[in-house]
N, C-alpha and C positions, 0 to 999 in steps of 0.2 A: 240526525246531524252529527257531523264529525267535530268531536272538539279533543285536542289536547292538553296536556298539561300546562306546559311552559305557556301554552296560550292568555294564561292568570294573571303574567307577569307581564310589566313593562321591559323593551330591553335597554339595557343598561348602556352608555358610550364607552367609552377609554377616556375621555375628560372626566366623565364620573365619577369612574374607578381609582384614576389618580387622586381627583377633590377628596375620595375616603382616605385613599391612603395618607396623604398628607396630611389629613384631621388626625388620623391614627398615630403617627409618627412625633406628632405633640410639638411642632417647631423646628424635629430633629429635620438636614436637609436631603433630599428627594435624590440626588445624583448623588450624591457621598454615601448615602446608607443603602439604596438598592438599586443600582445600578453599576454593573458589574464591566470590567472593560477588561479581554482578555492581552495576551501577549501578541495577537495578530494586529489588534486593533478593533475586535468588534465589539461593538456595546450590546450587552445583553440586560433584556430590562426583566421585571418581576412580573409580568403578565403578558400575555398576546391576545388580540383578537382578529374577527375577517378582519377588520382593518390593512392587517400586516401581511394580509396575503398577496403573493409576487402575481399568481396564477402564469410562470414561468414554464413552459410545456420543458418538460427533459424526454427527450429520447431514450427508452430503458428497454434492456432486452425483454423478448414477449413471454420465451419459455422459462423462467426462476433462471435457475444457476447449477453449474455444474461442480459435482464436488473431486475432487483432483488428491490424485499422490502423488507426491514428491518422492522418487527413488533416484539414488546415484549409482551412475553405472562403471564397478569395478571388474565384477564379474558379469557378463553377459548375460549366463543362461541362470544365472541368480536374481539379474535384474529381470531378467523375463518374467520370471516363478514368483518374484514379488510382487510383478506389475497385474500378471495373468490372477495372482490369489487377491488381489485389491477390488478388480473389478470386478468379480466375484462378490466379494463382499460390500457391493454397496456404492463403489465410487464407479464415476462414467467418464474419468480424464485420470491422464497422468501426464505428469511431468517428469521427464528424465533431464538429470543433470550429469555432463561427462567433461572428465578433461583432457582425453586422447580420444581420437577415433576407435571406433569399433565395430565392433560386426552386428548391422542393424537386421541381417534377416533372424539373428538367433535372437535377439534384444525382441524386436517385433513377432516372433514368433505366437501363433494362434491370437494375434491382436488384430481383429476389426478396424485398419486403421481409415475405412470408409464412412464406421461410425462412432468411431471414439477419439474425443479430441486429445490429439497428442502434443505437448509442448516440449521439445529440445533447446535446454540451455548450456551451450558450451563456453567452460572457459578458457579458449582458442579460437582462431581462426582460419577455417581451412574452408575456401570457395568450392573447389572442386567436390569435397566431401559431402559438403552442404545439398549443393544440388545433386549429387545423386541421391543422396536420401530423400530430397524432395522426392526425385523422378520415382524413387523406391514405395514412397509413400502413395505418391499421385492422390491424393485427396484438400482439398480448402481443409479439413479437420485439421492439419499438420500446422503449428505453430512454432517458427523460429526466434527464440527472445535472444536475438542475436543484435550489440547494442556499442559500439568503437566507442562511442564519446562516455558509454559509463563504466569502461575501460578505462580509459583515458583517468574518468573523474577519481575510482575508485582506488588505482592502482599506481595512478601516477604521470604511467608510460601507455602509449599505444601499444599493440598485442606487437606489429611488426614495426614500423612506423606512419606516419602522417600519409605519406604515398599511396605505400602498399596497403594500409590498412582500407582506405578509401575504394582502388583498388578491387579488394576483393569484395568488399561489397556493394560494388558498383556490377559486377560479375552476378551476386547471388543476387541484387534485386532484379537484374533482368532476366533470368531464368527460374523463379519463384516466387510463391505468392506467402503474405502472413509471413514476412523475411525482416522484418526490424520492428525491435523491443525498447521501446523508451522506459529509462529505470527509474519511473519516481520512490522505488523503494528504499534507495539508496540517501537520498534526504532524508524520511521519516528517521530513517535506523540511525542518523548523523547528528538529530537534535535539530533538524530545522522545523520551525513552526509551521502549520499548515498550506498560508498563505504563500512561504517559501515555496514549502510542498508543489502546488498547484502552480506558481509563475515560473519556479526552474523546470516542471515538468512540461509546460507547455514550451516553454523557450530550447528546454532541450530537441522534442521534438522539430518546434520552427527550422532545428538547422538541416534536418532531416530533408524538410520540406523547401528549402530553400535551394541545396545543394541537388537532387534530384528531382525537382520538380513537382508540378502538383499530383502526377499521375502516381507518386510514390502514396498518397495518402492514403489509399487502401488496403497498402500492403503494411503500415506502420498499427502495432498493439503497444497496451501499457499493462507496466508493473507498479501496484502499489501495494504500501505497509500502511496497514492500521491499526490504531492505539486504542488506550482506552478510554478516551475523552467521547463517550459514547454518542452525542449526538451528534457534534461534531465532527466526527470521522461521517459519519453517516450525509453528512451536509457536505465534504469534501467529494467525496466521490461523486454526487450529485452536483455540486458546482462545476467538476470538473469537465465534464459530460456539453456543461451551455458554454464552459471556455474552448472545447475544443473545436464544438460548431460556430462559435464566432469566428474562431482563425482560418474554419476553411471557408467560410463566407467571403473573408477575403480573398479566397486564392479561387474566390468561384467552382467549388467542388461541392457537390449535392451527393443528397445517398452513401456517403459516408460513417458513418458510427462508433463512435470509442469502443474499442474491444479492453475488456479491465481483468488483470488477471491479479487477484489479491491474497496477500498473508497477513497471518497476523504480526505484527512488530517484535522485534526479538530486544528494541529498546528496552524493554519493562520488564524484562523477563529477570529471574533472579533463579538461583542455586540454593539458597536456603527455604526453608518454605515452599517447595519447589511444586505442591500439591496446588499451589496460588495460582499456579500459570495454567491451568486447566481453567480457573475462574476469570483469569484475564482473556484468553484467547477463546473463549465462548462469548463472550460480552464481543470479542473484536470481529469474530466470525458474523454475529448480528448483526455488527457495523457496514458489515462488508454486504451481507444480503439485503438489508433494508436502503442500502446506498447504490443497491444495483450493480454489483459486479458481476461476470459474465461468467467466471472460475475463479472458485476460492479453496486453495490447498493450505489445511490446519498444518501448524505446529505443534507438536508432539511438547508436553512437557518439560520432560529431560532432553531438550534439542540443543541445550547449550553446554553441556556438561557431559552426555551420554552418547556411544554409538547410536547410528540406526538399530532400530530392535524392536522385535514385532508388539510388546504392548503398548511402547507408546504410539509406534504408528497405528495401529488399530484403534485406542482410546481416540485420537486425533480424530480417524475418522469417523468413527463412531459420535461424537459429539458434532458434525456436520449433518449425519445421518437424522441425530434426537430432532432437531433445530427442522429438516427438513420434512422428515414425517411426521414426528409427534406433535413440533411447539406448531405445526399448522402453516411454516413458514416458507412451502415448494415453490409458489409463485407470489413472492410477499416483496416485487421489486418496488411495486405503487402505493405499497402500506403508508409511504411519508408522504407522499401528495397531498395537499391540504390542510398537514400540519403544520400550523402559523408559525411555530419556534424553527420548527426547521427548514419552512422554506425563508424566513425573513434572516439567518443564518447563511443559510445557501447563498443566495444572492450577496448580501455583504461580503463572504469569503471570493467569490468573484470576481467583485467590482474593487476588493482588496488587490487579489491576485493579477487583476489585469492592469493595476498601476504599476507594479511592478516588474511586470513582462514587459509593460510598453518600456519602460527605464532603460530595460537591460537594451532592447531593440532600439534604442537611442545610442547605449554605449558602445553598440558594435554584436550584440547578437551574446549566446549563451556560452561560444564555444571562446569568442574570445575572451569575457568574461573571468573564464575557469582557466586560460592562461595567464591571467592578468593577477589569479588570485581574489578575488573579488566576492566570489560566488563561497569559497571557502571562508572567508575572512568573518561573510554576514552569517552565514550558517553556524559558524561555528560560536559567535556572539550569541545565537539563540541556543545552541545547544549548553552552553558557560551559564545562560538565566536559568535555564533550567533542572541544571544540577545543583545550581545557590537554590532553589528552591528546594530538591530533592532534599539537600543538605537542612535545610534548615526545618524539615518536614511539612511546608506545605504541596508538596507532592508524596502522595504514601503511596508506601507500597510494601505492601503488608506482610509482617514477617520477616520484613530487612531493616525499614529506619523504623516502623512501629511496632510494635508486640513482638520484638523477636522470642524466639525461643532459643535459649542460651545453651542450653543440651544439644540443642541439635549440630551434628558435627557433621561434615562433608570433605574433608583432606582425603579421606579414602577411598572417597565414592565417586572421582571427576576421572571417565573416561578421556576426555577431551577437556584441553585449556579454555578456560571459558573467558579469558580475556585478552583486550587487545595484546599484538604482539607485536613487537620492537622487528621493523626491518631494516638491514642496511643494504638498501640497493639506492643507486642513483636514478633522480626520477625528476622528468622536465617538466615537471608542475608540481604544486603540492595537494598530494591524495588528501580525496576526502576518505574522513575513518569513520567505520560502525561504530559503536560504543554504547555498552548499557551502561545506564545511571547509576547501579549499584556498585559498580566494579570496584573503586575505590572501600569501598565498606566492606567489602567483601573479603579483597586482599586481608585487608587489617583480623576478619574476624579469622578466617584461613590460619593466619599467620599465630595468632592467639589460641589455636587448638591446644 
């Protein structure tokens, strides 16, 4: 006869468990001492069981994830040789970022682009260009994170204008596929909270979808940044997945799929201590594989301070690589499935985030929104909590507001400005801005060498 251990035992309820706890707790009360309520709004309690499980099916890609370099293309036949030596060593995507045209047969040169997934991010717009590199390409692999409204949000101004912007991607979506990039990265990096994250990413999309129709939906992918609120980001990605198939439920589209293409956050990233952000963006990179992204391109260490340079991009990749061979992690999209914390997480960041989309789609939609100011106004409220936090150290971040090291000097060592920069251009909305949390501390420590 088969018998088990736990079989000994009676099992326990969640009334139970709570009856202990609050014996335990000696009077003290139950929602004030252990019940946590984050900035989004979710309550996170001190235990889970099956109780709390959604059993919420997510769609997740079937084969793991691809690990991706990020090269910018100044030099052509450099960007080739960097791109050619990457996938060599390990990665099976790249992403090229350009901000002029260039010559894609040398770029593309000895590149499989039948089976390597290539993503192109310009910052420009040029129709005619676009589609021939598609035609040049000719493969579904080819990814354009080509994206007007996070133009628009990031920078201020449309690339041409309202017109012509439209215009020309009204051109590239009917002669390409995998042709529009929704930016939820662009929130995280800005200090909006998750919930943000997920209702502006989905509402950006909507106008996507409204303005071309539902046939655009297969041709629309996302960008996201992830932090180091470890389960959380991990329950973001995951929630967002059931937000995006309920929207196209409404538009009656089936066999559709969030395509996720993620980095880790350059929010948290800091210049001192700079060895930290290796431990940040491995913890984020897990976020992103256990959350189910599709393509995840590290962040190199020195990315906020340093040129491009082959150890950090290697170190980058190489900590994709450990995570994918070693930690056991190739096909680790379904590892969170049945985890009560993170699926009863999941689900609330959802059912958060879709009070908030529905808001916006009462006021007029995402884009009006982001004319009206709106959308910056509330973002930018969360990102203000969360540097009174930084500031006050219940957000650490190790080696800048905690333990610093007072020896350690950096004036000497900043290839690159690592902080926001004062523009005076005229612009018909107001940009939303990147911003790490350190900057102000940073100045000051800089400035004290």
């Amino acid at each position: 006869m088969n018998t088990y251990l736990f079989d000994e035992f009676e099992p326990v309820t969640p009334a139970a468990w709570k009856q202990k706890i609050q014996a335990d707790l000696k009077g003290a009360d139950y929602n004030e001492h252990l019940l946590w309520k984050t900035e989004e709004g979710i309550t996170v309690k001190p235990f889970y069981t099956k109780e709390d499980r959604t059993n919420i099916q997510i769609k997740l890609p079937k084969k793991g994830y691809n690990i991706c370099q990020t090269i910018f293309i100044d030099d052509e036949k450099i960007a080739n040789f960097l791109a050619v030596d990457a996938l060599k060593r390990g990665a099976n995507s790249i992403q090229f970022k350009a901000s002029k045209k260039f010559d894609y047969t040398i770029v593309l040169k000895n590149i499989d682009v039948k089976f390597t997934i290539i993503y192109f991010k310009f910052s420009f717009l040029d129709a005619d260009f676009q589609v021939e590199l598609s035609r040049f390409c000719n493969s579904d692999k080819a990814y354009f994170q080509t994206d007007i409204i996070d133009n628009l949000a990031e920078s201020g101004n449309w690339f041409i204008n309202l017109k012509e912007d439209h215009q020309q991607l009204e051109k590239i979506v009917s002669a390409t596929n995998n042709c529009i990039s929704v930016s939820g990265d662009l929130c995280q990096n800005a200090g909006a909270n998750i919930t943000q994250q997920l209702a502006y990413t989905l509402a950006h999309a909507n106008e996507y979808l409204n303005h071309f129709g539902k046939d655009v939906a297969s041709k629309i992918h996302f960008n996201f940044a992830v932090g180091s609120n470890y389960f959380f980001e991990i329950a973001k990605l995951r929630a967002f997945r059931i937000l995006w198939e309920s929207l196209l439920k409404e538009y009656d589209i089936k066999n559709v799929e969030a395509h996720i293409f993620t980095q880790p956050s350059l929010r948290n990233k800091t210049i001192y201590d700079y060895n930290v952000n290796m431990l940040r963006t491995t913890s984020e990179c897990m976020s992103a594989i256990l959350g189910g992204s599709n393509t995840i391109s590290n962040i190199s260490y020195d990315e906020i301070y340093h040129k491009s340079n082959e150890f950090g991009e290697r170190i980058s990749r190489n900590q994709l690589l450990i995570l994918q061979q070693e930690s056991y992690l190739k096909e680790a999209q379904n590892f969170a499935d049945g985890a009560y914390y993170i699926e009863t997480i999941t689900n609330q960041l959802a059912e958060k985030a879709l009070e908030i989309f529905q808001q916006i789609e009462k006021a007029g939609g995402f884009l009006h929104q982001l004319k009206e100011g709106i959308i910056q106004r509330k973002m930018n409220e969360s990102a203000l909590k969360e540097e009174e936090k930084f500031n006050a150290k219940k957000i650490v971040l190790l080696g800048t507001n905690m333990q610093m090291n007072t020896a350690d000097k950096m004036k000497q060592d900043l290839d690159l400005y690592p902080f926001v920069k004062q523009r005076h251009i005229k612009t018909i909305i107001t940009p939303i801005i990147r911003k790490r949390l350190s900057e102000t501390l940073e100045k000051q420590r800089l400035d004290n060498e």
